[in-house]
C-alpha positions in Angstrom: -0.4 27.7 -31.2 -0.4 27.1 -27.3 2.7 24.4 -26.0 0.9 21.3 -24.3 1.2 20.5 -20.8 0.7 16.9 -21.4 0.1 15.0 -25.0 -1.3 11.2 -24.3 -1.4 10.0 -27.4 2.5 9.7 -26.8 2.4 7.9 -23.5 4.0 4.9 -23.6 4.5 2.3 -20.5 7.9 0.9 -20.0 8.7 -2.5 -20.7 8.1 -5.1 -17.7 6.9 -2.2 -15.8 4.1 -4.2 -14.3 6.6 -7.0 -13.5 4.3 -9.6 -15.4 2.7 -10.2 -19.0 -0.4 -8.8 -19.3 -2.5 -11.4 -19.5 -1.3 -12.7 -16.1 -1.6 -8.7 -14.9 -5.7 -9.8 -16.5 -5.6 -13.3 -14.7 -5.4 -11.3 -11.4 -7.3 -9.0 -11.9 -10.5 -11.9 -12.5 -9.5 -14.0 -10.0 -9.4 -10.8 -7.0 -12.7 -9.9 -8.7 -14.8 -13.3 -8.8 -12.6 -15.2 -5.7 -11.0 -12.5 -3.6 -13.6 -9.9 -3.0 -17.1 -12.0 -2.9 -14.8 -14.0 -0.2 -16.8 -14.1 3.3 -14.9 -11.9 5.9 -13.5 -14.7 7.8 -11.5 -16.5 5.0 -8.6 -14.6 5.5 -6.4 -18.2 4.8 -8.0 -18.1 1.9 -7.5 -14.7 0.8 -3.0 -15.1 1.9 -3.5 -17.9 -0.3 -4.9 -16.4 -3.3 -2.6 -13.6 -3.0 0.4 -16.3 -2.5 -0.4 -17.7 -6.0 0.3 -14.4 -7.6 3.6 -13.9 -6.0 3.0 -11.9 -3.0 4.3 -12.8 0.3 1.9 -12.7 3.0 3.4 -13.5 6.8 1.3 -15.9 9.4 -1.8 -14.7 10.8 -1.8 -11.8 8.4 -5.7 -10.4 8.2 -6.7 -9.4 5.0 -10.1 -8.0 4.4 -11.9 -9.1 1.1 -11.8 -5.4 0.2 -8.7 -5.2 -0.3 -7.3 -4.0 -4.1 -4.0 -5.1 -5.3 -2.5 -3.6 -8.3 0.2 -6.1 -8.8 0.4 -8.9 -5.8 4.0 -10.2 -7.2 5.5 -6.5 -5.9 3.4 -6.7 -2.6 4.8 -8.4 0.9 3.0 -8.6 3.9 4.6 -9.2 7.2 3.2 -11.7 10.2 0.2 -10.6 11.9 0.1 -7.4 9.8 -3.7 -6.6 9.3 -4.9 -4.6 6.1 -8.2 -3.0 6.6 -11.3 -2.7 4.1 -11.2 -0.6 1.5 -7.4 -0.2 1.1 -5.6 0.3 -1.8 -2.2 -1.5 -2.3 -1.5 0.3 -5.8 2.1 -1.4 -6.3 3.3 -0.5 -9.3 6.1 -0.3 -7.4 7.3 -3.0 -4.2 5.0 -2.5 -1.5 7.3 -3.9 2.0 4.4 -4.1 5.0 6.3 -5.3 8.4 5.8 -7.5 11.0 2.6 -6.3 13.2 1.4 -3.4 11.1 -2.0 -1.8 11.2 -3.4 -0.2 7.8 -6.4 0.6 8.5 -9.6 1.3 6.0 -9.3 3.4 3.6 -6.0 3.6 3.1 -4.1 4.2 0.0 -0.8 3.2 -0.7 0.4 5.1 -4.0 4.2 3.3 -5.0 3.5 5.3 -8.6 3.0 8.6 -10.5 3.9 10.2 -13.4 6.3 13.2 -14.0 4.9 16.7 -14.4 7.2 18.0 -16.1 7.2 15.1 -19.4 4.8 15.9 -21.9 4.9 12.0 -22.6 3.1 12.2 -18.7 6.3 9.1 -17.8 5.4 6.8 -15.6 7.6 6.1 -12.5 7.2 3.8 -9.5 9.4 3.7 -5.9 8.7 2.0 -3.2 7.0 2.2 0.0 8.1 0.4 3.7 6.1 0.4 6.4 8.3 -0.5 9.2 6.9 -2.7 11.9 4.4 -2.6 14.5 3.0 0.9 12.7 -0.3 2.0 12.5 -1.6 4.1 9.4 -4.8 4.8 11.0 -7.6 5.2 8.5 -8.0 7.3 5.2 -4.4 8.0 4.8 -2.8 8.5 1.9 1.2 7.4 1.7 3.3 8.8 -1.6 5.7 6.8 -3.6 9.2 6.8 -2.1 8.0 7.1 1.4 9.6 4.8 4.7 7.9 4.8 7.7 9.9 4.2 10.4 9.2 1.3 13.4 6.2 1.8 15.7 5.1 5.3 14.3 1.2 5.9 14.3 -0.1 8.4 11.3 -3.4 9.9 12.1 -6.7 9.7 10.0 -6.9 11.5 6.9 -3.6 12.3 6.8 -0.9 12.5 3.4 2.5 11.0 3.7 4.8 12.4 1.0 8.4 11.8 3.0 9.9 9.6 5.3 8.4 9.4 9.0 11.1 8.8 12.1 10.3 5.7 14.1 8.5 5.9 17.2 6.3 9.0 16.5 2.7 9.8 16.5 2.4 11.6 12.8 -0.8 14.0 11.6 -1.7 16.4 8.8 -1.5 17.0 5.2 1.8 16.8 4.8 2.0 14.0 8.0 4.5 15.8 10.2 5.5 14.6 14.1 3.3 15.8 16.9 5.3 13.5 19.4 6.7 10.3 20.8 4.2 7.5 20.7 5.7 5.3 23.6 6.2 1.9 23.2 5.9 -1.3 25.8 2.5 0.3 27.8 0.1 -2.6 29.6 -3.0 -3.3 27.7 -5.9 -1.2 29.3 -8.4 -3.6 31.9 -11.8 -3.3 31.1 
């Protein structure tokens, strides 16, 4: 007989590992279904509020398309002015830290979870991702579990974090890895 890579009949999640019963976890889930993604565009109060009630913390003048998907809001915070583009995936199985003045832009996944491949039981494990502030994780990246990114750094389109970025930095490729400074304090461009 051939040895398994991987038997799920024997998976089992850990207890509290979504951080909330599971009906609440189903609670969510409806309300970001019938009152968080029909919202209009322009009810982004509306949609820090919702996100409020379920424990997340969401800074002033955050901007929060209706597209956005939230695994688990309770392990999700969301610093002032920070805007989250459509399309992005906040899947927080693990704490999800997103600073002061941060871009994510569309299409962006945020992956605080995975599973070991060495465990036939295919375990479960979540760390956590920060995105210091002022960053910009410009659109259709994809950022592992465990990863920091460090103040003011700008990661390229269609990039994959899997490790920590330096602050400062413009980041590209699959792995992300520094292509140089991105300077900071520059006048806004006249039109």
């Amino acid at each position: 007989m051939q040895s398994q890579y991987q038997n799920l009949e024997i998976f089992r999640l850990p207890d509290d590992f979504r951080g909330r019963p599971g009906w609440y976890v189903q609670l969510w889930w409806i309300v970001e279904a019938l009152l968080f993604r029909p919202s209009p565009q322009f009810l982004y109060g509306w949609r820090r509020w919702l996100l409020r009630q379920f424990g997340a913390s969401v800074g002033r003048g955050a901007i929060i398309r209706p597209t956005v998907r939230t695994q688990f809001p309770w392990k999700v915070s969301i610093g002032d002015h920070a805007w989250i583009g459509d399309d992005v995936v906040l899947y927080s199985l693990g704490p999800i830290e997103i600073g002061n003045d941060v871009v994510v832009s569309q299409k962006t996944y945020l992956c605080t979870g995975s599973h070991d491949p060495k465990a036939i039981d295919f375990t479960i494990f979540s760390k956590p991702i920060i995105i210091e502030p002022e960053c910009w994780i410009a659109t259709d990246v994809y950022v592992a579990p465990g990863v920091r990114i460090g103040r003011g750094t700008l990661v390229g389109a269609r990039s994959s974090v899997f490790k920590d970025l330096p602050a400062g930095k413009i980041c590209m490729g699959s792995p992300a890895r520094v292509i140089k400074d991105r300077k900071a304090g520059a006048s806004p461009v006249a039109y």
